[in-house]
N, C-alpha and C positions, 0 to 999 in steps of 0.2 A: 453437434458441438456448439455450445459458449461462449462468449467471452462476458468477463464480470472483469469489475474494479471493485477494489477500495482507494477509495479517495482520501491522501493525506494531507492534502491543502489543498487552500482556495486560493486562485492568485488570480488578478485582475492584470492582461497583456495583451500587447497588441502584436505585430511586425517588428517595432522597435525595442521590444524589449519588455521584462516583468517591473510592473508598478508598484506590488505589496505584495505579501502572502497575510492569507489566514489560516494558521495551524488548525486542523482536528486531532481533537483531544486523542491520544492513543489509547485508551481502553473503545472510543467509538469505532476506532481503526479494527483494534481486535474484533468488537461485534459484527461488522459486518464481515471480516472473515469467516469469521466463525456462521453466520448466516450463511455464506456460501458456500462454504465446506458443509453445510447442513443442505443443502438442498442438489448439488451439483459433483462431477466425476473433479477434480482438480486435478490437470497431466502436469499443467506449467504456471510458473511464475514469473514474470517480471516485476522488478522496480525500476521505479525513476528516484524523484526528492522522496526526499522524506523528511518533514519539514522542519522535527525538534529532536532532540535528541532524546525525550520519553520516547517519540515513534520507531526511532532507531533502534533504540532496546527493546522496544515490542516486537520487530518482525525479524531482530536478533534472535527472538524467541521462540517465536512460530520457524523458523529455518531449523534453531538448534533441536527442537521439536520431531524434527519432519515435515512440517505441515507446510510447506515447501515445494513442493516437488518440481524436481527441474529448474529451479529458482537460477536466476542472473540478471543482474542489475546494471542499471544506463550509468557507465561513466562519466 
């Protein structure tokens, strides 16, 4: 067994809290899903942020899709 990320931002933080985000563009979010789902068994998903709201209708996508599985997200 695995564990893989895609990474939907960069954020600079420390103990006290986050200092900036840097969004990743949502089709690079896609690729590397899609690299993972190309190499790897996928049982489960989590999210956390997701840092624009292009990203949010990307993994909108992949869920409405299936590509998903077992998907549930950090409130």
């Amino acid at each position: 067994m695995f564990g893989a990320s895609a990474v939907t931002a960069l954020t600079p933080q420390n103990t006290l809290g986050v200092c900036g985000v840097h969004p990743v563009p949502a089709a690079f979010v896609l690729a590397r899903v899609d690299a993972v789902h190309s190499d790897l068994d996928v049982r489960a998903v989590k999210t956390g942020m997701l840092g624009t709201s292009d990203v949010v209708t990307a993994v909108a996508g992949l869920a409405a899709a299936g590509r998903l599985p077992h998907w549930s997200s950090t409130p």
